[in-house]
C-alpha positions as CSV (number, residue, x, y, z in Angstrom):
1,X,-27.1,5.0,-57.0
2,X,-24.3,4.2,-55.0
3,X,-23.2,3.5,-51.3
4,X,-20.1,5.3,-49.9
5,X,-18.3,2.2,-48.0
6,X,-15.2,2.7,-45.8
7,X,-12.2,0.4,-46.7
8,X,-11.3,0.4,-43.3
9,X,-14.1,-2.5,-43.0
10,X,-12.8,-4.2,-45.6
11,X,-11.1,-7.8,-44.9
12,X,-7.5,-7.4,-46.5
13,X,-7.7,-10.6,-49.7
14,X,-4.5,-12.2,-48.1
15,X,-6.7,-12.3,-44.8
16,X,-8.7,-14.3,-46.8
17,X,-6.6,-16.6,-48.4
18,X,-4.1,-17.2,-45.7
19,X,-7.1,-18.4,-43.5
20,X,-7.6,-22.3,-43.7
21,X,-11.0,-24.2,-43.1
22,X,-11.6,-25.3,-39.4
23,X,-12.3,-28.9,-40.0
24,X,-12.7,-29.7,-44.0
25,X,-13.3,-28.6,-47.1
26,X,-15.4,-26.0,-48.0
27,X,-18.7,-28.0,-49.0
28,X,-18.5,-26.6,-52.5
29,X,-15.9,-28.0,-54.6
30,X,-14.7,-27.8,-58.6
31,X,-15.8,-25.5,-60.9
32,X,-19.5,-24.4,-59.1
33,X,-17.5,-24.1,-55.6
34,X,-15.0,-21.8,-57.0
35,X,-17.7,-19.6,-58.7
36,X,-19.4,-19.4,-55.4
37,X,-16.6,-18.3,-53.7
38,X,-15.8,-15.9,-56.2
39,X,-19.2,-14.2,-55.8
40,X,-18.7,-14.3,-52.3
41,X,-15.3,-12.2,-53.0
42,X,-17.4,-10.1,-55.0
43,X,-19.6,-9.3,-52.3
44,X,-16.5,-8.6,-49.9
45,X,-15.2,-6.2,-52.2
46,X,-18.3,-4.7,-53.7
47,X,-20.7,-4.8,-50.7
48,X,-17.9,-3.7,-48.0
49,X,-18.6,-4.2,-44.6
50,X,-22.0,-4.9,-44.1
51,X,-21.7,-8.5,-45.2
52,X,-18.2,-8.9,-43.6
53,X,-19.5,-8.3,-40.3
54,X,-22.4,-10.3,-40.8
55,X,-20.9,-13.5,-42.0
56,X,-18.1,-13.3,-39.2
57,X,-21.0,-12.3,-36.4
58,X,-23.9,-14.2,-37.3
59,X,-25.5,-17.9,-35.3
60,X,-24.3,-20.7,-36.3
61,X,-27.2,-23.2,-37.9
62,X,-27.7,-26.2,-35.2
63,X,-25.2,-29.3,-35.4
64,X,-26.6,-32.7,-36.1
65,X,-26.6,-35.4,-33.2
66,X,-26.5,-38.6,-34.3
67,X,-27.4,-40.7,-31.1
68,X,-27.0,-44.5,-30.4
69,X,-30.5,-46.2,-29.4
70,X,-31.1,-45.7,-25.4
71,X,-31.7,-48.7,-23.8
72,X,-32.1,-49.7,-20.2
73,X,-31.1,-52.8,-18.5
74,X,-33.4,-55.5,-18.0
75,X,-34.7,-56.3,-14.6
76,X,-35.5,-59.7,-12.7
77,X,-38.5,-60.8,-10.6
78,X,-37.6,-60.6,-7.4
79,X,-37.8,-64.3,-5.9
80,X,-40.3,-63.6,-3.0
81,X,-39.9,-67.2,-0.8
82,X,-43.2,-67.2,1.0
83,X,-43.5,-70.1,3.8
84,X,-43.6,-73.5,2.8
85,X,-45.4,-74.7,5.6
86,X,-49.1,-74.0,6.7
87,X,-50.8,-70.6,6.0
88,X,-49.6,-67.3,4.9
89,X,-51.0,-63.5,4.2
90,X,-48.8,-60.9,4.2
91,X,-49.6,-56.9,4.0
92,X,-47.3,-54.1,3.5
93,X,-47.9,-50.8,3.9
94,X,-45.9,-47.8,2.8
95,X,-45.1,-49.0,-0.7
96,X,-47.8,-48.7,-2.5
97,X,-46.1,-46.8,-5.4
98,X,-43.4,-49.9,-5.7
99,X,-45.9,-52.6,-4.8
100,X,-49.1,-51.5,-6.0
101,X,-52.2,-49.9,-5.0
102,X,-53.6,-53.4,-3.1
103,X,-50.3,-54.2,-1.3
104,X,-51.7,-52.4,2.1
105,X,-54.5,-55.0,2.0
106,X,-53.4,-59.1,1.2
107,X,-50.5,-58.4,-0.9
108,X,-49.0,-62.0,-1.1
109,X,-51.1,-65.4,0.4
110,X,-49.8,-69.0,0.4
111,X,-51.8,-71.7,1.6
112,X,-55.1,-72.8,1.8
113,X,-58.0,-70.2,3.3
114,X,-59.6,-72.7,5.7
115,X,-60.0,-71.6,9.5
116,X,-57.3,-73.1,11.5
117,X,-56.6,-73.2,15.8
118,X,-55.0,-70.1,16.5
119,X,-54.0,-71.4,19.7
120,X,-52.5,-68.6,22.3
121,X,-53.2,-65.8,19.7
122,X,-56.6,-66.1,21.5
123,X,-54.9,-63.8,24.3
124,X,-54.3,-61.5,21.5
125,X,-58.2,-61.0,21.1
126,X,-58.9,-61.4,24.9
127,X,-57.0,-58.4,25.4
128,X,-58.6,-56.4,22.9
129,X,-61.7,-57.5,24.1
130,X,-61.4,-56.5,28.0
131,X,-59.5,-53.3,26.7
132,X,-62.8,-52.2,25.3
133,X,-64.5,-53.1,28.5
134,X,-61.7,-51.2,30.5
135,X,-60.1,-48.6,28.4
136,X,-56.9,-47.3,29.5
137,X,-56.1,-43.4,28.6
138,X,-53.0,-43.2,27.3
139,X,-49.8,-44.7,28.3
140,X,-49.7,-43.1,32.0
141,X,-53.0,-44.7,32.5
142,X,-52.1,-48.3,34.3
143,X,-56.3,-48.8,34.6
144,X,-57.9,-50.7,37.3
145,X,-56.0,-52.5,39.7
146,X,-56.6,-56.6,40.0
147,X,-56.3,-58.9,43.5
148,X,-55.5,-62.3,42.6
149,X,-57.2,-64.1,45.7
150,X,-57.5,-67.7,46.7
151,X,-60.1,-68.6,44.3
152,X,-57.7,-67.6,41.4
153,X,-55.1,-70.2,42.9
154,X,-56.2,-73.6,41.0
155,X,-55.8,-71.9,37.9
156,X,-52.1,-72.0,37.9
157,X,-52.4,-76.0,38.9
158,X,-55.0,-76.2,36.1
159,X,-53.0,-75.1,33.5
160,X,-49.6,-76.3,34.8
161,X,-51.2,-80.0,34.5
162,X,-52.6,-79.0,31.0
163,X,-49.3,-78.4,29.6
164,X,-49.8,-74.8,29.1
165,X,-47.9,-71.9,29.4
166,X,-48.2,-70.4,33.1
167,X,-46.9,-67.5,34.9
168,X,-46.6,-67.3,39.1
169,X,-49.5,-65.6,40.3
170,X,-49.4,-65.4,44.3
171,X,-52.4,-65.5,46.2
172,X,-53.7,-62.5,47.1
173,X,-50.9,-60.5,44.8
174,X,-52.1,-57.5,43.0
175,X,-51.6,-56.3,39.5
176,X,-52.7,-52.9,37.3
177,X,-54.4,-53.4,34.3
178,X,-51.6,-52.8,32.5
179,X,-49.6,-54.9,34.0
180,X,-52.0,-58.4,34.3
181,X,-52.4,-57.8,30.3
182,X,-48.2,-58.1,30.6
183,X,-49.0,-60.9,32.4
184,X,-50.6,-62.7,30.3
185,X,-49.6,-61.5,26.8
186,X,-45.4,-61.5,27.3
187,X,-45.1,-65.3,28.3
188,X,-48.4,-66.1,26.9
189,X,-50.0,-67.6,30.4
190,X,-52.9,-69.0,30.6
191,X,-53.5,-68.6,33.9
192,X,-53.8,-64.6,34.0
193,X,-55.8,-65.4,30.6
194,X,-59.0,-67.1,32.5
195,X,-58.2,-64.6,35.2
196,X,-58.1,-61.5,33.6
197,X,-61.3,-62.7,31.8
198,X,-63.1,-63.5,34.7
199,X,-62.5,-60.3,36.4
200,X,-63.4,-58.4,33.4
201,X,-66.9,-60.2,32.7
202,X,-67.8,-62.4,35.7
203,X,-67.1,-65.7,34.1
204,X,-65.1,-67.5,31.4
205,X,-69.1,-67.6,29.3
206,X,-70.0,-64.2,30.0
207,X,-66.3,-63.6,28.0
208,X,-67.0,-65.5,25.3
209,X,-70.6,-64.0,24.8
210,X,-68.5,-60.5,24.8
211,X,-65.8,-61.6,22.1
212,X,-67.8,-63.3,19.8
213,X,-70.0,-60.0,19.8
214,X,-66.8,-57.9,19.2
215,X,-65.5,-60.3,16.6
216,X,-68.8,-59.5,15.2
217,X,-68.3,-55.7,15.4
218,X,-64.6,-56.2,13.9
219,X,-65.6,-57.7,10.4
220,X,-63.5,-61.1,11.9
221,X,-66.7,-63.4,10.7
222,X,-64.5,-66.6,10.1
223,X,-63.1,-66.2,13.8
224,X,-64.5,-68.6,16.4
225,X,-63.3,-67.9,20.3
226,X,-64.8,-70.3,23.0
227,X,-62.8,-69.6,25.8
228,X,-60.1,-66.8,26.7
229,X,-56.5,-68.9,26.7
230,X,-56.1,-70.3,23.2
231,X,-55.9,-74.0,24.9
232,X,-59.4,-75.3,23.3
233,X,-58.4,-76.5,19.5
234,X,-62.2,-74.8,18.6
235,X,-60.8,-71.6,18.7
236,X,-59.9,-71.3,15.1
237,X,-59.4,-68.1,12.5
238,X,-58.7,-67.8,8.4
239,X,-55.7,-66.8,7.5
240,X,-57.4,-63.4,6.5
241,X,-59.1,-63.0,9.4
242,X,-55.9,-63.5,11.6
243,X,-53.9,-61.1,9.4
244,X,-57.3,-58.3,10.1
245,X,-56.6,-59.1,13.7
246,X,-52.8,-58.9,13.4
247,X,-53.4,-54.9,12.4
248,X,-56.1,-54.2,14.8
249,X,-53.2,-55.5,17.3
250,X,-50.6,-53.3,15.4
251,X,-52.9,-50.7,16.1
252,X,-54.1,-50.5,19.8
253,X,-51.1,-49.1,21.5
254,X,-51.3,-50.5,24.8
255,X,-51.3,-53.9,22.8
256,X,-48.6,-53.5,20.9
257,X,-46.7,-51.9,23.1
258,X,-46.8,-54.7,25.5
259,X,-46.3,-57.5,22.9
260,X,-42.8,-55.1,21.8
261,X,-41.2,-56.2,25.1
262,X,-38.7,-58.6,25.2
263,X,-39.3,-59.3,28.9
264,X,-40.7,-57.4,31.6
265,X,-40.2,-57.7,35.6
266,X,-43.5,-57.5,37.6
267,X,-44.2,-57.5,41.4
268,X,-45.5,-60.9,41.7
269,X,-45.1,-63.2,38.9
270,X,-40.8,-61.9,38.6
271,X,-39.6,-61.6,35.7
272,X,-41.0,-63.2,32.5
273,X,-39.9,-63.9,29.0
274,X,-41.9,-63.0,25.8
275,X,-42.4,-66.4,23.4
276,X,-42.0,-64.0,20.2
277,X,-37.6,-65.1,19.5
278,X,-38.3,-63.0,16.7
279,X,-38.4,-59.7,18.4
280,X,-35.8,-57.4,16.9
281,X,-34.6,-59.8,14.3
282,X,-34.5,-58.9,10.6
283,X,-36.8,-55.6,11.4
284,X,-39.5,-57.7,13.8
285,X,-41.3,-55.0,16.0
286,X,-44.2,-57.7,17.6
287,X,-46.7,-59.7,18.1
288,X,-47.6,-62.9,19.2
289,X,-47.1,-66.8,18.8
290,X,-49.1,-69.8,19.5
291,X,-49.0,-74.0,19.3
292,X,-51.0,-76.4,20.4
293,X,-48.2,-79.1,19.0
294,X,-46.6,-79.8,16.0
295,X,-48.3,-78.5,12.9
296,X,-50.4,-76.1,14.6
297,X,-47.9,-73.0,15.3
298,X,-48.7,-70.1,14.2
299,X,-47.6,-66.4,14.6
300,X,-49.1,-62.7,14.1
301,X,-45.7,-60.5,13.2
302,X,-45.2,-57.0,12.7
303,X,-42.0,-55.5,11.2
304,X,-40.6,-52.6,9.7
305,X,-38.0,-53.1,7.1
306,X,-35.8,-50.3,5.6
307,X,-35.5,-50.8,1.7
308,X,-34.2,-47.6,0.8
309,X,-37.2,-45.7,-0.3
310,X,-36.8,-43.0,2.7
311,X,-39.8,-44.6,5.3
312,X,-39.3,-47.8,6.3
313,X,-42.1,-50.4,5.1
314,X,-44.3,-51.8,7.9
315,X,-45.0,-55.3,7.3
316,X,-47.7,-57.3,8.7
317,X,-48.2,-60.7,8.9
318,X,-49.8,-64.1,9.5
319,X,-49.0,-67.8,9.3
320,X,-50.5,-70.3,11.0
321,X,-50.4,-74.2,10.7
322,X,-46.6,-74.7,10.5
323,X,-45.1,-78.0,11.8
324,X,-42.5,-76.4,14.7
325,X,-41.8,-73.0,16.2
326,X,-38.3,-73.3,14.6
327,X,-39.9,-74.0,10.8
328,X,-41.7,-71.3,11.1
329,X,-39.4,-68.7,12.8
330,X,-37.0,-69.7,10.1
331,X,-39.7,-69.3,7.3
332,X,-40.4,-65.8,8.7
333,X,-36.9,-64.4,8.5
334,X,-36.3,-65.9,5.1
335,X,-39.8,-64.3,3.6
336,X,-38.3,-60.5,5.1
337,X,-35.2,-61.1,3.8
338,X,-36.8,-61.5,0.2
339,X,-38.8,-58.7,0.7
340,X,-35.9,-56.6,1.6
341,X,-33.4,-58.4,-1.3
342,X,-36.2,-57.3,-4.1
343,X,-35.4,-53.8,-4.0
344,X,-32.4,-53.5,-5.7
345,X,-30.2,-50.6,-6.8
346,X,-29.8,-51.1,-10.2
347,X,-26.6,-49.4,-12.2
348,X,-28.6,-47.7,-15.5
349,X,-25.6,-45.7,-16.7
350,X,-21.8,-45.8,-16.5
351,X,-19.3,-42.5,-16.8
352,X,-18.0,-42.0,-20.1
353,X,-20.7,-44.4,-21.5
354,X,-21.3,-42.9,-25.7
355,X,-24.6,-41.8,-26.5
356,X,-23.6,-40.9,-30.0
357,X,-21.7,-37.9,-32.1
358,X,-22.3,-34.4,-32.9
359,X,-21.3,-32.4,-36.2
360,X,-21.3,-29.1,-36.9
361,X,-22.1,-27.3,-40.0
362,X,-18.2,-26.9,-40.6
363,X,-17.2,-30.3,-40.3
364,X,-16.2,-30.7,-36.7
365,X,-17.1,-33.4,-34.7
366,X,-17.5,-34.8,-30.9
367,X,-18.4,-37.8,-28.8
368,X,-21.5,-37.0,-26.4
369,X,-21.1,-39.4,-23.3
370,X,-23.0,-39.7,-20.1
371,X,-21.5,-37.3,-17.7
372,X,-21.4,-39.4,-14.1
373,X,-22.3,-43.0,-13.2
374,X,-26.6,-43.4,-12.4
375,X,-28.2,-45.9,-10.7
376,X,-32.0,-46.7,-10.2
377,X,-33.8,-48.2,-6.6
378,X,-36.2,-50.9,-8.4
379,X,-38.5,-53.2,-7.2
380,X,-38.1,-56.7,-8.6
381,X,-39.1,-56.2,-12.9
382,X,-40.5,-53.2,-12.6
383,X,-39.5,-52.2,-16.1
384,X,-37.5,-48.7,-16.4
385,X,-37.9,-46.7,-19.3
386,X,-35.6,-44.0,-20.6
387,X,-35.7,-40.6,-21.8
388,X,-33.1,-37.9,-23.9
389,X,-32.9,-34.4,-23.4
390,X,-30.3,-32.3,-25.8
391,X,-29.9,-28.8,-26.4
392,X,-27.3,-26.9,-28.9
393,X,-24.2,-26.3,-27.5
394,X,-22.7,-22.6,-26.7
395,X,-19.3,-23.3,-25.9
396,X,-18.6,-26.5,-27.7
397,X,-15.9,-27.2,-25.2
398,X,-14.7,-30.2,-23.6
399,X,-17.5,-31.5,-20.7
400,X,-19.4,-28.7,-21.8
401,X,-23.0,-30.4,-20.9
402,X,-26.0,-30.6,-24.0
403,X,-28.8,-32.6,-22.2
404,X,-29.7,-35.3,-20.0
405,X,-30.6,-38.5,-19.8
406,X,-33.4,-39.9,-17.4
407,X,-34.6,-43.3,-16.1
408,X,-37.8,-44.4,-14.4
409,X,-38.9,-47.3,-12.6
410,X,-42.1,-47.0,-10.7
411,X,-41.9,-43.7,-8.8
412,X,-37.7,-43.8,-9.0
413,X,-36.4,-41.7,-11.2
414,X,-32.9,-40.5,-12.1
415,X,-30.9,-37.8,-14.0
416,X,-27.4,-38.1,-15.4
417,X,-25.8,-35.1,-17.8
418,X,-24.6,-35.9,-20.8
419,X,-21.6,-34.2,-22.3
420,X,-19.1,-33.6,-25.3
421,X,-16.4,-35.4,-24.9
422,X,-13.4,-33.3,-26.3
423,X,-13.7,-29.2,-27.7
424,X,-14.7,-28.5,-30.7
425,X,-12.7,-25.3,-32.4
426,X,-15.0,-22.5,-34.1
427,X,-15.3,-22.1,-37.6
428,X,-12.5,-19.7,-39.0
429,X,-13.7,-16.8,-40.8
430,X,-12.8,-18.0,-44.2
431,X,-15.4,-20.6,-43.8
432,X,-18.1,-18.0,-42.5
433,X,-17.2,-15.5,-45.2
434,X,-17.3,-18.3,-48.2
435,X,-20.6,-20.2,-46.3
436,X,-23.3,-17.6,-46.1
437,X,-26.1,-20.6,-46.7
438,X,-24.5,-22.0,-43.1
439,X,-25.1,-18.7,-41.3
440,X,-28.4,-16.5,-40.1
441,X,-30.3,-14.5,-42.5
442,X,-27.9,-11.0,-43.5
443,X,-29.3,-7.8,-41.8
444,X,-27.6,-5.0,-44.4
């Protein structure tokens, strides 16, 4: 039996012979290669158009990528420059995916762990302490209003001849809640200390029976208080336990709010002066000092420090036992600077960088290159792995993108496109016609 075909689907022969190869060669060469293509002009011929449109019509079988090994660059530790001087712990919290799943807790320590005065950071807990006595509601609330009478007078003489911090308190001068904490907490005066504790508990004892129960309450177990001012060198703290007290600080918001004031003017005592110099420097938000000399300053800090992970990072902090305010101001600043200098955007990928060659079945050939310059956000060596993505081409033109590549560091990640760099032209049909193993399977 035979098939009718019309010649009209029939490829002329000096179609055929006029037509050169796209790239090379056809693959089949000497005598078997011309056999082959003489059976494939037999099949033009003989089997009309069926195959013709076939060959010229059908997929293409997938090119071959040959790709370079993927590497990513190598990253350093960052050089974290905790204080030399006394006793450090340090907390972070908002970066737990960079810094790990502990860093909210004691994320970095330096220093012994022995209990140490804590000097003024005693108002600090003498605050809290009446605040639970004598909540305020909110910040509208200014609480209970305090009369400084004449019995509160040889305070200011007491503590002026002690060397300690005072503040003017007239006699018979009045004062919110609110505002006597200000007192007492900004410029760190002793006198509104004893005062404040007094009013709030009927003596500087009955105080110290009601913070040593609410250190109790608090977890702070290593914290001794025996009076309300900081001035007695028995009131002493761990480092851990002043960094626990540093966040319940951080979060009481009458607190912190105060200790976040540079200064503040009061009827009465004027205007007065916060001893924190560290307020609004390098991302410092509050908190409080104390010294009872050299070698015994120390400091509860708060800051929040933008690293370029969206939310800032909220660091909290605690040193105490360092030799001058300066030393340890200076120590402070360098430690958030090298906090902040560990995250580092890190280049991964450059444009135009080769990630290796592709080759199609008829002998054409590309460069694939990354697509656009990609950097990375990584914290100090967090190691960042790499991943290839490729897919067949369709166009096979110049910047015609094939896949991606991908870094990861931690929880940064990053894409860049890689491309062919340069068109490939499409096979002719000679090639097609005399390379049927090349092409789909035939459908007549």
């Amino acid at each position: 039996m035979t098939n009718a075909h019309d010649t009209a689907d029939l490829v002329p022969l000096d179609e055929i012979w006029n037509a050169g190869p796209a790239v090379r060669e056809p693959r089949g060469r000497g005598k078997g290669g011309v056999i082959a293509f003489l059976v494939v002009v037999a099949l033009v011929l003989l089997g009309g158009g069926g195959y013709t449109t076939w060959a010229l019509t059908a997929p293409l079988a997938s090119p071959d990528l040959s790709l370079l090994p993927q590497s990513a660059p190598a990253t350093e530790p960052a050089a974290l420059r905790m204080p030399a001087e006394g006793a450090t712990v340090l907390s972070i919290s908002g970066g737990d995916a960079y810094l790990g799943p502990d860093a909210a807790g004691v994320w970095q320590s330096a220093g012994g762990s022995e209990p140490l005065p804590i000097a003024s950071i005693t108002k600090v807990v003498t605050a809290l302490v009446v605040l639970e006595a004598y909540p305020l509601d909110g910040p509208d609330d200014a609480g209970p209003v305090l009369t400084f009478g004449p019995a509160t007078k040889p305070l200011y003489d007491k503590y002026y001849t002690m060397g300690s911090t005072i503040a003017p308190m007239p006699v018979n001068s009045s004062l919110t809640l609110r505002d006597a904490l200000a007192a007492m907490l900004i410029p760190s005066a002793s006198n509104y200390a004893e005062a404040i504790a007094t009013w709030a508990f009927g003596s500087p004892g009955s105080f110290t029976s009601a913070a040593r129960d609410w250190l109790a309450r608090q977890g702070l177990n290593d914290t001794v208080i025996v009076e309300p001012t900081g001035n007695d060198p028995r009131n002493i703290a761990t480092p851990a336990d002043m960094l626990a007290l540093a966040k319940i600080a951080a979060g009481d918001p009458t607190v912190s709010g105060i200790l976040a004031q540079r200064s503040v003017q009061l009827d009465g005592p004027g205007q007065l002066f916060n001893t924190n110099g560290l307020l609004g420097r390098n991302g410092v938000t509050g908190l409080k000092t104390g010294n009872l000399g050299p070698g015994t300053f120390s400091l509860l800090y708060t800051a929040s420090l933008d690293v370029g992970i969206g939310a800032p990072l909220t660091v909290t902090g605690a040193t105490s036992g360092a030799y001058s305010r300066d030393s340890l101001d200076s120590a402070v600043l360098t430690l958030l600077d090298s906090i902040r200098a560990g995250f580092r955007e890190t280049t991964v990928a450059g444009v135009g960088r080769s990630v290796g060659t592709i080759t199609t079945p008829w002998g054409a050939s590309a460069d694939v290159v990354v697509a656009q310059d990609a950097s990375l956000l990584v914290w100090s060596d967090t190691p960042i792995s790499v991943t290839l993505d490729t897919w067949d081409p369709s166009t096979y033109t110049d910047g015609e993108v094939i896949g991606t590549l991908t870094w990861t560091a931690g929880p940064a990640t990053t894409t860049a496109d890689v491309a062919l760099a340069g068109t490939i032209e499409p096979p002719t049909a000679f090639w097609r016609l005399t390379h049927p193993s090349e092409l789909g399977a035939p459908t007549f």
